[in-house]
C-alpha positions as CSV (number, residue, x, y, z in Angstrom):
1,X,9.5,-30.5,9.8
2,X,8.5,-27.0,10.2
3,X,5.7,-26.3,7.9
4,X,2.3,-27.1,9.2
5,X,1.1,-28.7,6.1
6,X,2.0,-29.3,2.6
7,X,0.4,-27.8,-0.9
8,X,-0.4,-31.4,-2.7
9,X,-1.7,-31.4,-5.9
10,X,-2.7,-34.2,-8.8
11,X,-0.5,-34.0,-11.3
12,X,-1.4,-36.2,-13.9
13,X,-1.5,-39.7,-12.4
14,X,0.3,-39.2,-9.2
15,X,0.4,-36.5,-6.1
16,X,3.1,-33.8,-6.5
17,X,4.3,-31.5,-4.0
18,X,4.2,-27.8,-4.8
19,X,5.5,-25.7,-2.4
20,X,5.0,-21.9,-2.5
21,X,8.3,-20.0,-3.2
22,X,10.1,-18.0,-0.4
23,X,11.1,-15.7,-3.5
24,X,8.0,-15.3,-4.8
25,X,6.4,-14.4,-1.6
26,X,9.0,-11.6,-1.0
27,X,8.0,-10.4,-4.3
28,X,4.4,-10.5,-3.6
29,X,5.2,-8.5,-0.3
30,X,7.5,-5.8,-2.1
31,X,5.1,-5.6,-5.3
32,X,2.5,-4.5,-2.7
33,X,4.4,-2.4,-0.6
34,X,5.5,0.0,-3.6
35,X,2.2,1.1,-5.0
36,X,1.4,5.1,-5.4
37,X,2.0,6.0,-1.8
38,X,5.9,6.1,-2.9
39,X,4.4,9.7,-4.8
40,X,3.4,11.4,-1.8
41,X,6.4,10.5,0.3
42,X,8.2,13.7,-0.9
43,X,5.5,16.2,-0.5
44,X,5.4,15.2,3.1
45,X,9.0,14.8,3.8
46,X,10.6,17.6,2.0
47,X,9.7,19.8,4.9
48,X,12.0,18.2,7.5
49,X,14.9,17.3,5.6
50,X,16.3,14.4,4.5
51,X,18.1,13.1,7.8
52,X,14.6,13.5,10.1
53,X,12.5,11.8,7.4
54,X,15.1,9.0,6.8
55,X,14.9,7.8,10.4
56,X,11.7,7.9,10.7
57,X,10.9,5.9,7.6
58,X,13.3,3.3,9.4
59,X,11.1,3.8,12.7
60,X,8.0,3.2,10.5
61,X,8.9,0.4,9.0
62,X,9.8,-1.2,12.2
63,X,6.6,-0.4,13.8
64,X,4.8,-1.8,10.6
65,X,7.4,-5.2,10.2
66,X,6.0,-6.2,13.6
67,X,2.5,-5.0,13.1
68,X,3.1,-8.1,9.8
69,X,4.7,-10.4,12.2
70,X,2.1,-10.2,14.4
71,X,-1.0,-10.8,11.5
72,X,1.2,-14.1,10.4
73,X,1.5,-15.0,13.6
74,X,-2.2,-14.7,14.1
75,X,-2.5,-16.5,10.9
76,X,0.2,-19.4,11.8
77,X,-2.1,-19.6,15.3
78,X,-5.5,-20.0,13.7
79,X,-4.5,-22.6,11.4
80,X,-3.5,-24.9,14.6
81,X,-7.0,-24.4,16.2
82,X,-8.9,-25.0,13.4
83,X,-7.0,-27.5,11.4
84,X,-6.9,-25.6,7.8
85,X,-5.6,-23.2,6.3
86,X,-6.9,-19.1,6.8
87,X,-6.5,-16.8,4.5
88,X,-9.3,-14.0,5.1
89,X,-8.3,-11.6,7.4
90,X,-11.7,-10.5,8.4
91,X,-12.6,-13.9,8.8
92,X,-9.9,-14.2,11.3
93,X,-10.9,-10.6,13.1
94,X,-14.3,-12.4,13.9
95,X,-13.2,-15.5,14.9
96,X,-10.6,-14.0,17.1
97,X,-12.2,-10.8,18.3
98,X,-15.8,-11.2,17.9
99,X,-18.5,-10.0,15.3
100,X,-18.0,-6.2,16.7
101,X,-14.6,-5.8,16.1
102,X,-15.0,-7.3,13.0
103,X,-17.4,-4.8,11.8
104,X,-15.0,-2.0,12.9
105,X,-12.2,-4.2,10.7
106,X,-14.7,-4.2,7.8
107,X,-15.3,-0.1,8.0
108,X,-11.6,0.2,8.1
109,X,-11.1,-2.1,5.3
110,X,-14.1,-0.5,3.4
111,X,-12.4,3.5,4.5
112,X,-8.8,2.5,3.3
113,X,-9.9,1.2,-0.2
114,X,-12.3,4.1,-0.9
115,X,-9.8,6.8,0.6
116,X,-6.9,5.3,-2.0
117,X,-8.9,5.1,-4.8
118,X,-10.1,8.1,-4.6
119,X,-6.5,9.7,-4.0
120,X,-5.7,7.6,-7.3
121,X,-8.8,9.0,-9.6
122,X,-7.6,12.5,-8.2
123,X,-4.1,12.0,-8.9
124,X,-4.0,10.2,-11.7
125,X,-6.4,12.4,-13.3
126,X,-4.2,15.0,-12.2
127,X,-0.9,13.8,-14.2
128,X,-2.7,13.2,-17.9
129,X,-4.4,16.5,-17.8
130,X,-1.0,18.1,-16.7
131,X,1.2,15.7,-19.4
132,X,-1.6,17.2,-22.0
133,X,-0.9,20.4,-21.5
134,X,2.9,20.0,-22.0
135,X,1.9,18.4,-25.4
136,X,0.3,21.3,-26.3
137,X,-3.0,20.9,-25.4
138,X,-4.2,23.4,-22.9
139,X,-6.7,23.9,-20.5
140,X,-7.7,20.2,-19.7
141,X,-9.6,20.3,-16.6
142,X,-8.4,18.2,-13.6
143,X,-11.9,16.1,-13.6
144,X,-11.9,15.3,-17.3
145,X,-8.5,13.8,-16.3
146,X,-9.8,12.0,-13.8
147,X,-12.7,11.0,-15.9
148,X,-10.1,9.3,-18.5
149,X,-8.2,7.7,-15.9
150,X,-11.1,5.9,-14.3
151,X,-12.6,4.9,-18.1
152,X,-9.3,3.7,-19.3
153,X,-8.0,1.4,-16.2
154,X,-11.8,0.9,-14.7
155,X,-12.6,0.0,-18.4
156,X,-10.2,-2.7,-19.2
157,X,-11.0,-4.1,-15.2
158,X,-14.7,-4.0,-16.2
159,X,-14.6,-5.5,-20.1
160,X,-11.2,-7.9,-19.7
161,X,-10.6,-11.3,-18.9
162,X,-8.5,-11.9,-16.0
163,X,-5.5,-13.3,-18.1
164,X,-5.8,-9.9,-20.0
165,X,-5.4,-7.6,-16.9
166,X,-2.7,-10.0,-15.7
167,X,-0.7,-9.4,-18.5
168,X,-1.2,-5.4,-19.0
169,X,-0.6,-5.0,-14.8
170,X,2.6,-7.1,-16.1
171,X,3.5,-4.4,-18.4
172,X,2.7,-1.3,-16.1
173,X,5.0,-3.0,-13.2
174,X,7.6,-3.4,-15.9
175,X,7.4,-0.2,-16.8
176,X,7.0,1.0,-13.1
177,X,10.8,-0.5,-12.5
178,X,12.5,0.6,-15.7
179,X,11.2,4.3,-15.1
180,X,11.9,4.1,-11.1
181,X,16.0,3.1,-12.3
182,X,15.6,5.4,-14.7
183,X,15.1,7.8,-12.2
184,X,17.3,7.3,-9.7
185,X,20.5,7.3,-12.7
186,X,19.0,10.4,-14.3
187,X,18.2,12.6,-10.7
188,X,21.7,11.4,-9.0
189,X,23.0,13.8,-11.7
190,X,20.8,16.4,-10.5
191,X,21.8,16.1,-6.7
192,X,23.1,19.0,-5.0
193,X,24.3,17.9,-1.8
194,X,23.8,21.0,0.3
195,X,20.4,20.2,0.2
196,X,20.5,17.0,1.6
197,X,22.2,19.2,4.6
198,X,18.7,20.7,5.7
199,X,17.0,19.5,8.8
200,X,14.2,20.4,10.6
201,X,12.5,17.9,13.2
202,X,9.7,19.6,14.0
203,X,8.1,19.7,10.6
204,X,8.4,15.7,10.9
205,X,5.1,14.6,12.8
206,X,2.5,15.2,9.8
207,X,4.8,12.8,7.2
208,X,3.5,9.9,9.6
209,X,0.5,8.9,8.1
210,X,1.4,8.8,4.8
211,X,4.6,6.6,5.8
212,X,1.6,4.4,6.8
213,X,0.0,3.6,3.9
214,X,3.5,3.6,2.0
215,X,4.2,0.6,3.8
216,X,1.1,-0.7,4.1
217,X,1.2,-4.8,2.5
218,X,-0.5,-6.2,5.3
219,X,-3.5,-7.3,3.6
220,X,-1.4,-10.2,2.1
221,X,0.3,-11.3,4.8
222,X,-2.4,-14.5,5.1
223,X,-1.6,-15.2,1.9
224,X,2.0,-15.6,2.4
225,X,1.4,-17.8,5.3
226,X,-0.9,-20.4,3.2
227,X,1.5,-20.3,0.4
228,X,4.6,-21.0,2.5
229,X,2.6,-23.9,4.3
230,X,2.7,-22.1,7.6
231,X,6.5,-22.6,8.0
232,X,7.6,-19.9,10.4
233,X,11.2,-19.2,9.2
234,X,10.1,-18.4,5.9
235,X,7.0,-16.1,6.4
236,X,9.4,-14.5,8.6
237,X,12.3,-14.3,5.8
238,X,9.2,-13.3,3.2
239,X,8.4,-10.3,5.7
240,X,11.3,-9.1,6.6
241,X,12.9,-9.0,3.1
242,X,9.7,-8.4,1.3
243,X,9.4,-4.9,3.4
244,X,13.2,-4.4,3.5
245,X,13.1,-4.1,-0.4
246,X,10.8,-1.2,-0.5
247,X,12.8,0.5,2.6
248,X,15.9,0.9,0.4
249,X,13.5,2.2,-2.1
250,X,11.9,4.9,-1.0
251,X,15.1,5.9,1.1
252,X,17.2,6.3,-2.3
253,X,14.0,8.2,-3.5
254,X,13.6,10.3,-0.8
255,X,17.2,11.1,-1.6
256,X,17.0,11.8,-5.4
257,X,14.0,14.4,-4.7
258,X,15.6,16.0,-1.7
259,X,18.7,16.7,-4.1
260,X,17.0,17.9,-6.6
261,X,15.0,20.6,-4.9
262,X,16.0,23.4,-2.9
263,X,14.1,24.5,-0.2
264,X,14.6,28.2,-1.4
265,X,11.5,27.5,-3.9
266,X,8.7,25.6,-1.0
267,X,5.8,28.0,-0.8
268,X,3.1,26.9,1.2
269,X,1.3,24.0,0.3
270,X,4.6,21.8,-2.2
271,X,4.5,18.8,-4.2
272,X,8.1,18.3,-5.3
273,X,6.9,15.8,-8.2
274,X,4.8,18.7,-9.8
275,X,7.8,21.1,-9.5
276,X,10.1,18.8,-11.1
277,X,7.8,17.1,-13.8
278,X,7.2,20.5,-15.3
279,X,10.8,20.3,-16.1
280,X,12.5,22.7,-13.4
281,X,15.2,19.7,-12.8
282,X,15.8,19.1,-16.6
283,X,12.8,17.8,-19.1
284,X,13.6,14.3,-18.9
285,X,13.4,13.9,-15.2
286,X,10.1,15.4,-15.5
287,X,8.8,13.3,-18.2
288,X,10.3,9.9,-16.3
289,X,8.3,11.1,-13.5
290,X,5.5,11.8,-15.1
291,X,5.4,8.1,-16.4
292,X,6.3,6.3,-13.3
293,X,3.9,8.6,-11.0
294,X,0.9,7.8,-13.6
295,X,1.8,3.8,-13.7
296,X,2.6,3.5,-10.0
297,X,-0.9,4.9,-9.9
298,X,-2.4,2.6,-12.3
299,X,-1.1,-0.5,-10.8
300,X,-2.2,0.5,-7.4
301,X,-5.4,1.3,-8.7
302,X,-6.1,-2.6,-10.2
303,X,-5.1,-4.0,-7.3
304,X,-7.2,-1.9,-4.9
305,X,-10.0,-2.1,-7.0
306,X,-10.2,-5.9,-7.2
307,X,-9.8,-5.9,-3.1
308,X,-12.8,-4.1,-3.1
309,X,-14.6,-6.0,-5.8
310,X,-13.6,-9.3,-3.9
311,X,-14.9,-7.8,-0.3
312,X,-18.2,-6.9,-2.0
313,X,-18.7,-10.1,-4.1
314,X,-18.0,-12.1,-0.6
315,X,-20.9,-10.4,0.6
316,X,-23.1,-10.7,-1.9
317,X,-25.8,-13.2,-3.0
318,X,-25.5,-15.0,-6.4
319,X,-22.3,-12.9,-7.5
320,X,-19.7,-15.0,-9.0
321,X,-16.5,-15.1,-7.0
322,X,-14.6,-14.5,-10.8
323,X,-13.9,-10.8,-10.9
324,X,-13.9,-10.6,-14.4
325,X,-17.6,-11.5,-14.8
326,X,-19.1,-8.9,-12.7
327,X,-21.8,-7.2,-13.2
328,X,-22.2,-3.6,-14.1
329,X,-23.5,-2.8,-10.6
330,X,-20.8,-4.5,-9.0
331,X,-18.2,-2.3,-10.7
332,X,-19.9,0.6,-10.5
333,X,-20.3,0.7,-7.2
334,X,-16.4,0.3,-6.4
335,X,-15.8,2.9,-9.4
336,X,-18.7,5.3,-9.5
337,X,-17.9,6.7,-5.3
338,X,-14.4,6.9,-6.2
339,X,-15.1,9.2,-9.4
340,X,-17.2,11.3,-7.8
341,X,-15.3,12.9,-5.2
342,X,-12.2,12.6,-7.0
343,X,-13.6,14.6,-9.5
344,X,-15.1,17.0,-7.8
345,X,-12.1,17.6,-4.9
346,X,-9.0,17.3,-7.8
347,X,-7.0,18.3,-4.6
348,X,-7.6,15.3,-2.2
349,X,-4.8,13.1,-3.1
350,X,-2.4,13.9,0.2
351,X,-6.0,14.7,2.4
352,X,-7.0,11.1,1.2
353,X,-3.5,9.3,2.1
354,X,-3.4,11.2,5.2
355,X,-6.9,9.7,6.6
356,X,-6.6,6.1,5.5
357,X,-3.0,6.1,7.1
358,X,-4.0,7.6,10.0
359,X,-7.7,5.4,10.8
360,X,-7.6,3.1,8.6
361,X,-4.2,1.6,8.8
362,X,-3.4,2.2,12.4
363,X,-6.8,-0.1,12.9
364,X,-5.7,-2.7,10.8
365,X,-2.1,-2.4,10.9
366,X,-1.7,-1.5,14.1
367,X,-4.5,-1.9,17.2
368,X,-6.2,-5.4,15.9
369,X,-2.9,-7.4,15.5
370,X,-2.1,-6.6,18.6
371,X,-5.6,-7.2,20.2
372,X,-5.6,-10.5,18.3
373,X,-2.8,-11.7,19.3
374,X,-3.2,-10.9,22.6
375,X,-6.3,-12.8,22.9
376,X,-4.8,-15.9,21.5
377,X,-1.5,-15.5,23.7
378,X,-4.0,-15.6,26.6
379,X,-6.1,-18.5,25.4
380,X,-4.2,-20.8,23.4
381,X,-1.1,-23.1,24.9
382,X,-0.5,-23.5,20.6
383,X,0.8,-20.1,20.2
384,X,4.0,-19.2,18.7
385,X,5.1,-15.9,18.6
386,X,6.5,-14.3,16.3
387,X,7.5,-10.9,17.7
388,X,9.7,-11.1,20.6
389,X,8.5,-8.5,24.1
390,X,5.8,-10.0,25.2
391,X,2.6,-7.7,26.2
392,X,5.1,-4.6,26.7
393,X,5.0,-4.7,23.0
394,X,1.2,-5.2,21.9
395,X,0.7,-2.4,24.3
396,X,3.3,0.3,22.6
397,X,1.5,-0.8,19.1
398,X,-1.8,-0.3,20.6
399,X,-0.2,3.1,22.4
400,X,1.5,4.2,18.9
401,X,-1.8,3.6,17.3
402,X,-3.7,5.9,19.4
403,X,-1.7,8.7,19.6
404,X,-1.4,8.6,15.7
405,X,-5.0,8.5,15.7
406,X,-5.3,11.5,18.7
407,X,-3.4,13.7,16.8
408,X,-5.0,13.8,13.7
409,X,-8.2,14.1,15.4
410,X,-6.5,17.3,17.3
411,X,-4.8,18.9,14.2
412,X,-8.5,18.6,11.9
């Protein structure tokens, strides 16, 4: 037997067993891996062409498969000390690492949400103001956008029941996957293949980051161990499929863009997806973007927001752990930050993507696995690891880390 222990539940008269589903725990791993970090992926890539970015997409997800092997294997290890199941990773940071390192897990935890949300209020905003004025209505500003976006998806999170948002995020990721095939049929038309021919390597460095938080599903990895009763072989089928999914992905996306562009029109500061959902590519490419961009947003939007509702109502005295009947302080005080400055900077979306990947993730993708595990190689004669190399790999995470995190710090 290679699970640790077994989901038994009454059902009815009698015990049943109810194992979690290898399948659906790749899906949960894929559905959180393409969120709206797929939209920035072009901006940042177009520059170095599509062979440079492609491998090191592939090098990125590497770096981030074992940074996920390593949390489940932290997960897998804390369950054998302390006999039950672990599912927080916070928790785990503390018991693991101390109360310090905690707190700086917390603060990254805390700076990732906030950064993303506000890239989403910015972005999101962004798109229905621009789709507006293509309907004829001109001169929406970027905040009253933003100011819509927030009301509409903040609203429903706010005044629905939980089965209600299940359902609608249902439709938007439904919609998500017909638009993104959709896409990929309609812009291998447009494809000129010339373009894929361009390369330029050293344009490649600043497209790092926001690989980062494009591939970014760590936060569920503890999940997928509990649900898969802390069976080895499958969390490692769930994480390596589950991120493989997304990989194929964003490569043929990264494709379809790259072919539809030319370099010939990149002045200064690009965003492909804005050039080709004003129609420059044919108008219904644009207006397929234009959906998928604005739901992809959405649906990363619920999801982040309810991480941060859950991280604040674990802290809190007296609030109910059901997200659905929080208070208005609660929800204002995920929402309200967010609005603000993605109101007032319209223009933060890549800046915002481009910090959380670079501090937030490379803390909590990248140094604290490694640290963790580490520790509990050291201490425990239980452990079972996961990712092969020994401490010549937990040092080249640590070391990738902190050069990711140097070089931001010199390029500000």
């Amino acid at each position: 037997m290679t699970r640790l222990f077994s989901h038994i539940q009454l059902d009815g008269n009698q015990l049943s067993h109810q194992p979690g589903s290898i399948w659906g725990n790749i899906a949960l791993v894929a559905g959180t891996t393409v969120g709206a970090g797929i939209l920035a992926l072009p901006a940042v890539t177009l520059p170095s062409g599509v062979v440079p970015s492609t491998t090191l997409l592939i090098g990125v997800w590497v770096y981030t498969l074992l940074s996920g092997l390593l949390i489940a294997e932290v997960t897998l290890n804390t369950m054998r000390l302390n006999g039950k199941p672990s599912s927080n990773l916070l928790w785990m940071v503390a018991n693991t690492l101390g109360k310090p390192m905690a707190v700086i897990a917390a603060v990254a935890y805390l700076f990732l949400h906030y950064a993303l949300l506000i890239a989403y209020v910015s972005q999101g905003g962004e798109i229905i103001a621009s789709s507006l004025s293509q309907w004829g209505i001109n001169d929406v500003p970027g905040w009253a956008g933003s100011i819509a976006f927030t009301s509409i998806f903040g609203g429903m999170m706010y005044v629905g029941k939980d089965r209600l948002i299940e359902k609608v995020n249902g439709v938007l990721v439904g919609i998500v996957i017909a638009s993104f095939i959709g896409l990929l049929l309609l812009g291998a038309t447009q494809i000129h293949p010339e373009q894929l021919q361009f390369q330029d390597w050293a344009a490649l460095s600043p497209a790092v980051s926001v690989m980062l938080v494009a591939m970014f599903y760590h936060n569920v990895v503890p999940v997928v161990v509990t649900q898969l009763e802390g069976d080895a072989l499958k969390i490692r089928q769930a994480i390596i499929i589950g991120s493989l999914i997304p990989l194929i992905m964003f490569l043929a996306w990264n494709a379809v863009i790259f072919g539809s562009v030319s370099h010939d029109t990149i002045q200064g500061v690009f965003d492909p997806l804005v050039f080709l959902r004003q129609g420059n590519a044919g108008e219904w490419l644009g207006i397929l973007i234009s959906i998928f961009s604005e739901f992809a947003i959405a649906t990363s939007f619920i999801g982040f927001v309810y991480g941060l509702l859950d991280f604040f109502s674990s802290i809190s005295q007296g609030v109910s752990s059901n997200p659905s009947s929080r208070g208005l302080p609660l929800i204002s005080l995920v929402l309200f930050p967010s609005l603000s400055l993605g109101t007032l900077q319209p223009s933060i979306f890549f800046t915002a993507l481009d910090y959380a990947g670079t501090y937030s993730i490379s803390v909590l993708g990248g140094i604290i696995p490694a640290l963790m595990s580490w520790q509990q190689r050291k201490v425990s004669i239980l452990n079972q690891p996961l990712v092969p190399g020994g401490k010549v790999t937990l040092v080249m995470m640590i070391i990738i880390a902190l050069v990711i995190i140097f070089r931001q710090i010199l390029t500000s």
